[in-house]
C-alpha positions as CSV (number, residue, x, y, z in Angstrom):
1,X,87.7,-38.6,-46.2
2,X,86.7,-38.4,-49.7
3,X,83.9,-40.7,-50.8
4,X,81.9,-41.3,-54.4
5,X,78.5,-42.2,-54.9
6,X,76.8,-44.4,-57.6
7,X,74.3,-42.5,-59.5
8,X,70.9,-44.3,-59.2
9,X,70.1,-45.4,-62.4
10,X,73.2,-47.5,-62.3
11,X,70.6,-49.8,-60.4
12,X,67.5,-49.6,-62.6
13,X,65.8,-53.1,-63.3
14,X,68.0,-55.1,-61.7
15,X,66.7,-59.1,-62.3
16,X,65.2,-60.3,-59.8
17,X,66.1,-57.4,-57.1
18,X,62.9,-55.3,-56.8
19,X,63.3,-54.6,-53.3
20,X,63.6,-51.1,-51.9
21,X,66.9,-49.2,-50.6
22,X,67.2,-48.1,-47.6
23,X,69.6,-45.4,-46.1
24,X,71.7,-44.6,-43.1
25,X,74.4,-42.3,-42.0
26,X,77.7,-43.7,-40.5
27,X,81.1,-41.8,-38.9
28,X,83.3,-41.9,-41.6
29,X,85.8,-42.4,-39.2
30,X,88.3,-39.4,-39.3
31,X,86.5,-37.3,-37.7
32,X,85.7,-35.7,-41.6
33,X,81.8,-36.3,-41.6
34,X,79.7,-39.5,-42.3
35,X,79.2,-42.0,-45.3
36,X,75.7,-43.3,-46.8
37,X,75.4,-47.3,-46.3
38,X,72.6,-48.9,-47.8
39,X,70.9,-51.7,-47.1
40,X,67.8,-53.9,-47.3
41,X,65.2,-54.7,-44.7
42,X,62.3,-57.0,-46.0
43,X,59.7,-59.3,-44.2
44,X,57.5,-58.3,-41.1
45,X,59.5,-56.0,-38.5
46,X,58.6,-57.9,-35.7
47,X,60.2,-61.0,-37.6
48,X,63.5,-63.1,-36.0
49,X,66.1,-61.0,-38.0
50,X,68.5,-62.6,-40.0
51,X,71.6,-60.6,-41.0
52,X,72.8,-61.1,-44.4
53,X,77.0,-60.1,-44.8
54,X,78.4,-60.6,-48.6
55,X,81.7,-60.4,-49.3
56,X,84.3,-59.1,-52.1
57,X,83.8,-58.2,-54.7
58,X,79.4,-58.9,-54.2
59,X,76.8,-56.7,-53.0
60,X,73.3,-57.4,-51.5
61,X,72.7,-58.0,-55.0
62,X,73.8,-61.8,-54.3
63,X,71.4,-62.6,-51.8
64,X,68.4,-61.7,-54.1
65,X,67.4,-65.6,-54.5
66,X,67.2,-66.1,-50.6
67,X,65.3,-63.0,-49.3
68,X,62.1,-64.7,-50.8
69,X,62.8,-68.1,-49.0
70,X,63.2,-66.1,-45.7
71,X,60.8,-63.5,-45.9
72,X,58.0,-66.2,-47.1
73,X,59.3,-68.1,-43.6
74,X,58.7,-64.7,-41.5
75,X,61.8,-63.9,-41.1
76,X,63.3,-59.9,-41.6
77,X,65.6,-59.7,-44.0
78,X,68.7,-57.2,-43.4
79,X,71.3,-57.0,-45.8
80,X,74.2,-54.3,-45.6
81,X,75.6,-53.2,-48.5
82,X,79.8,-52.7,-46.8
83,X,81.1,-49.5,-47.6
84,X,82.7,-49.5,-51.0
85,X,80.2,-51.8,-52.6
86,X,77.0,-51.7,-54.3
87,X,74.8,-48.5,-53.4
88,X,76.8,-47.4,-50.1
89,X,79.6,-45.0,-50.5
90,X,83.0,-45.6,-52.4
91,X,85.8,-44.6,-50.9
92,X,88.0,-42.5,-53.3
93,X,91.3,-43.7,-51.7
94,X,92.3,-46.9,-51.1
95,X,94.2,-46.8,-48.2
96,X,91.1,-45.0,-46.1
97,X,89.8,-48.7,-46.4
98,X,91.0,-50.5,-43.2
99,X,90.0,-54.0,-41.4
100,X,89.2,-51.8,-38.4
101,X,87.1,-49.0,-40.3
102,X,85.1,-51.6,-42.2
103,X,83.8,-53.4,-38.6
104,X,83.2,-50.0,-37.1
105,X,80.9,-48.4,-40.4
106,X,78.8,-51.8,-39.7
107,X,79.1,-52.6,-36.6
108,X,77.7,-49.1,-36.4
109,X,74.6,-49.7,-38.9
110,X,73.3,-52.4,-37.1
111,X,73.9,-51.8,-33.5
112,X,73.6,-47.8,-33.4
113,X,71.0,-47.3,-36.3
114,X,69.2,-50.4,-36.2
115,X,69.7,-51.6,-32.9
116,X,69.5,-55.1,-34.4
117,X,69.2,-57.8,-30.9
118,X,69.2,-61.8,-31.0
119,X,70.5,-61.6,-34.7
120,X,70.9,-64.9,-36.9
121,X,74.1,-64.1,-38.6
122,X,74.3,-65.2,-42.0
123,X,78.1,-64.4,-43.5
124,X,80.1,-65.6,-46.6
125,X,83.8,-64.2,-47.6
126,X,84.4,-60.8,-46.2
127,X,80.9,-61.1,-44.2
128,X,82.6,-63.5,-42.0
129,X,85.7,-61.6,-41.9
130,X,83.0,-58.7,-40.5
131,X,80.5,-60.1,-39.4
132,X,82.5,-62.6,-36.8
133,X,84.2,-60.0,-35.4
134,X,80.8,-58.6,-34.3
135,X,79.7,-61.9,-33.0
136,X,82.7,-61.8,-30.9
137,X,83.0,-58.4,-29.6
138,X,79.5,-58.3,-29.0
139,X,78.0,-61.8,-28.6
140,X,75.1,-61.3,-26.7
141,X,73.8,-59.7,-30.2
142,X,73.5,-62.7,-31.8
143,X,71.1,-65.9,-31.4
144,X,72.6,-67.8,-34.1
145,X,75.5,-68.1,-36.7
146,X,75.7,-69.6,-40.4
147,X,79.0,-69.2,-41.8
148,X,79.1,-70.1,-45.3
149,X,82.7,-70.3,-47.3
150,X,84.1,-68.2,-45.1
151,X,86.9,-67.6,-42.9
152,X,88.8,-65.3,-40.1
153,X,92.4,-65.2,-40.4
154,X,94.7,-64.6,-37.5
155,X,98.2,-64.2,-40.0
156,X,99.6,-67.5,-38.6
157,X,99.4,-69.3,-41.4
158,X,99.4,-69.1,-44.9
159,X,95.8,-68.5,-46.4
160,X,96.4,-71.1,-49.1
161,X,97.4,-70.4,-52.8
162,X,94.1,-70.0,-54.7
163,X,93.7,-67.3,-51.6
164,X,96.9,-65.8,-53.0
165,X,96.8,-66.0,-56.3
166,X,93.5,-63.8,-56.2
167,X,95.4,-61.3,-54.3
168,X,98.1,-61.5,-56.8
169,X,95.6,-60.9,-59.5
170,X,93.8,-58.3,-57.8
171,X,96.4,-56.2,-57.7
172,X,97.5,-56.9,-61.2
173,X,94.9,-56.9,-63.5
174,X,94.6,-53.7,-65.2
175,X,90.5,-52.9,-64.9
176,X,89.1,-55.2,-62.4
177,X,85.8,-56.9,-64.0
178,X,83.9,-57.5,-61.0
179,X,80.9,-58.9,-62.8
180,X,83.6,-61.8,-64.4
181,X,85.2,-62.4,-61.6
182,X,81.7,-63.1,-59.7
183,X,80.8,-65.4,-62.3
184,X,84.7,-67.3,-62.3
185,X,83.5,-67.6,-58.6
186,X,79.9,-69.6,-59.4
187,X,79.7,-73.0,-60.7
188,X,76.8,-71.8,-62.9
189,X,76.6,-69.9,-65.6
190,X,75.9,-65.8,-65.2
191,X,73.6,-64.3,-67.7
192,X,74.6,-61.3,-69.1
193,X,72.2,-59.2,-67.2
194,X,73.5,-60.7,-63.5
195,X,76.9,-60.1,-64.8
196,X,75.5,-56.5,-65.4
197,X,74.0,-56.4,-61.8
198,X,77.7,-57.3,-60.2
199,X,79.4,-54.2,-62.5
200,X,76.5,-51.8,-61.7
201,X,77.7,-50.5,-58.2
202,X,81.2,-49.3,-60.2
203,X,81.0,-47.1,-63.6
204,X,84.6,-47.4,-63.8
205,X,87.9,-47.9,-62.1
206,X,87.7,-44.9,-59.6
207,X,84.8,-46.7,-57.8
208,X,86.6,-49.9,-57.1
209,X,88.9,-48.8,-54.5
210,X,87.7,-50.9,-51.9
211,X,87.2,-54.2,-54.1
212,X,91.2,-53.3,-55.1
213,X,92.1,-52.9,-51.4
214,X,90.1,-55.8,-49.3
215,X,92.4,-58.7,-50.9
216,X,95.2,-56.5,-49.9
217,X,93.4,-56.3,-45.9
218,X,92.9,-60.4,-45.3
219,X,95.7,-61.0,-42.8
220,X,98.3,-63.4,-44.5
221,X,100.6,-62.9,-41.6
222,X,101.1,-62.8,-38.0
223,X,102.0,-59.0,-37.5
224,X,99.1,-57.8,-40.0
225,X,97.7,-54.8,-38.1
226,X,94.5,-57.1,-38.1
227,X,96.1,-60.1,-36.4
228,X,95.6,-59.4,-33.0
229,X,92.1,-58.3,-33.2
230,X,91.5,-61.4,-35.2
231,X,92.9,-63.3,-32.3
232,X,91.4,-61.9,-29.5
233,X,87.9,-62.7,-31.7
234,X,88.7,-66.3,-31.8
235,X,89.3,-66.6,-28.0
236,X,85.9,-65.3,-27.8
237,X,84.4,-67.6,-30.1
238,X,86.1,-70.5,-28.3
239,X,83.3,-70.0,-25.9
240,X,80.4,-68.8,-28.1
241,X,77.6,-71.3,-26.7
242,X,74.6,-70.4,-29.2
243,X,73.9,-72.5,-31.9
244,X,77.1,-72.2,-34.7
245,X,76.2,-74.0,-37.9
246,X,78.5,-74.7,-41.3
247,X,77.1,-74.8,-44.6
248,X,80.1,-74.6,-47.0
249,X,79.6,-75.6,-50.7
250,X,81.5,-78.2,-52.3
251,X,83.7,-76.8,-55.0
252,X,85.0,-73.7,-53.6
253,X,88.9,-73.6,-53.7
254,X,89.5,-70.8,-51.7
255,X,87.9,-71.6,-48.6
256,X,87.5,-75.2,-48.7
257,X,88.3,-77.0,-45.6
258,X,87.3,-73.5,-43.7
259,X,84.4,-75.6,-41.8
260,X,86.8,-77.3,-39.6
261,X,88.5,-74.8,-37.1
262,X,84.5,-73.4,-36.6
263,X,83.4,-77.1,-35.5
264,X,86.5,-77.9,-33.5
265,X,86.9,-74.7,-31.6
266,X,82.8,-72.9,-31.3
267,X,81.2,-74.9,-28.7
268,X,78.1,-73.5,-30.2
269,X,78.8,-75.9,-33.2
270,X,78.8,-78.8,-31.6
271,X,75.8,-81.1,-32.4
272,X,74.9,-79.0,-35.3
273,X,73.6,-80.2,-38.1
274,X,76.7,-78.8,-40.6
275,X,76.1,-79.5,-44.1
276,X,77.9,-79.1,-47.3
277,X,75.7,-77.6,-49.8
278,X,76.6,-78.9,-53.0
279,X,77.0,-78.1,-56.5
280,X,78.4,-74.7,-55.4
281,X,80.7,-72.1,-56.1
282,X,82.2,-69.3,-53.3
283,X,78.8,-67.3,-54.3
284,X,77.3,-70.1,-53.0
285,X,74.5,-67.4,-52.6
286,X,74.5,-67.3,-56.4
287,X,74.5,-71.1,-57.4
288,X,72.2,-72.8,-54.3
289,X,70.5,-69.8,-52.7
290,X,67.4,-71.4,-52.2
291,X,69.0,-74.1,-50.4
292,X,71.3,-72.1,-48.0
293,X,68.1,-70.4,-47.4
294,X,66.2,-73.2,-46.2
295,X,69.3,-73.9,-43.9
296,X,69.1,-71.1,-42.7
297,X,65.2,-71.6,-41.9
298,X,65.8,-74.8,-40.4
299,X,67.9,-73.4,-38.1
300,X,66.0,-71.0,-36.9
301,X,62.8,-73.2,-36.4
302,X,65.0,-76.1,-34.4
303,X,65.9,-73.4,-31.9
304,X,63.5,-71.4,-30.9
305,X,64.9,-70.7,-27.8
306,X,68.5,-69.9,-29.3
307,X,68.7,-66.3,-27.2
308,X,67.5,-67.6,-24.0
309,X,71.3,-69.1,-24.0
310,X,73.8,-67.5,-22.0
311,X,75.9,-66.4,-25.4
312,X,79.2,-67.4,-23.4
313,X,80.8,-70.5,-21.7
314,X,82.6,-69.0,-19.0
């Protein structure tokens, strides 16, 4: 497997994101040799960890207004870049990027290099499409969940039509401005130099293989390759007991209305205290950081014993 690799100084003086890179090797997953993932760890090591998933087309770039909030609460701060995004590895060819590749390269960053244990998931877009497939294939990981506009798509119904007229775009569009189509995505107003900070992981078109391909991976119907494992995740989360909390924003097309099968079906989610954070976008991250961070906090603080929890009903 053939993989490209931002130069460096693609990521010099970044606003706001002077926190340092750090490096690990994953199994590509042919067999072929390994790829570099980056990823962030800030705050004291001994901290509660709080895993930080971003989605498509983002990086750990988005979650630069939050780590502070966090790390000032004592909590460590993880946050993957996912193969084909920011300063991990690009993929040269689309079609190496796969649903089941993407959960194994992190599933094996944070379980086999970093041995991460009673995790608070926090996931948004493709980090819940990862991320909760952790959570249910290995549940006893994880103390807590915050999914925020997200989703996890079995196939069996349609994912809605804002859903697929990104796809249709995606596909389309000629160069894919990923710095644009962050900002289309925030219900503020990027300066130039964030916008900058979303295109830095890609100096041109060759680099965006994975942003072009995820749209294409969301399953949008039931015999997607994907579907099954999708399934088989939400009859685990059907009995996920630890604590399961919603904070979608309030003007996000795509995923609006995303809250409701996580509060009807997690048990964990019942009695939380799921709030709708508003004035946001789908980078939610982006337009109320601050304020999904001190959800986040809260959470953490109102269950101490979160772990202690037998992670499944059943």
């Amino acid at each position: 497997m053939e993989f490209l690799r931002t130069p460096d100084d693609r990521f010099a003086d970044l606003p706001g994101f002077g926190f340092e890179p750090r490096y690990a090797e994953v199994p590509a997953g042919d067999g072929s040799g390994s790829a570099r993932m980056a990823y962030l760890d800030e705050g004291p090591a001994d901290g509660e960890v709080v895993l930080c998933l971003h989605g498509e087309p983002s990086w750990s770039f988005l979650y630069r207004h939050m780590i502070p909030v966090l790390v000032d609460a004592g909590l460590r701060v993880v946050a993957p870049d996912l193969i084909g995004f920011g300063r991990s590895d690009k993929p040269a060819v689309r079609t190496d990027c796969t649903y089941a590749r993407h959960v194994e390269w992190l599933r094996s960053l944070v379980f086999d290099h970093l041995d991460l244990r009673d995790v608070t998931l926090v996931c948004q877009d493709w980090g819940g499409l990862l991320g909760l497939r952790l959570v249910a294939e290995h549940p006893d990981r994880f103390a807590r969940v915050v999914a925020a506009n997200t989703f996890l798509p079995t196939g069996d119904r349609s994912p809605g039509d804002a859903f697929l007229a990104w796809q249709k775009f995606s596909q389309e569009v000629p160069e894919m401005p990923i710095g644009r189509i962050v900002g289309g995505g925030c219900t503020t107003d990027l300066a130039p130099e964030v916008v900058a900070g979303y295109d830095a992981p890609f100096p041109d078109e060759s680099y965006k293989e994975a942003a072009r391909q995820f749209p294409l991976l969301v399953p949008s119907a039931p015999d997607d390759p994907a579907a099954p494992a999708n399934r088989a995740a939400w009859e685990v989360l059907g009995r996920f007991a630890r604590p399961f909390l919603c904070a979608f924003s309030d003007q996000d097309p795509v995923t609006g209305g995303g809250n409701r099968p996580f509060e009807r079906t997690v048990p964990g989610a019942a009695g939380q205290p799921h709030t709708t954070v508003e004035g946001g976008g789908h980078f939610l991250q982006e337009d109320r950081g601050p304020e999904l961070a001190a959800v986040v906090v809260d959470l953490v603080r109102s269950t101490p014993d979160a772990a202690s929890v037998p992670a499944l009903i059943g």
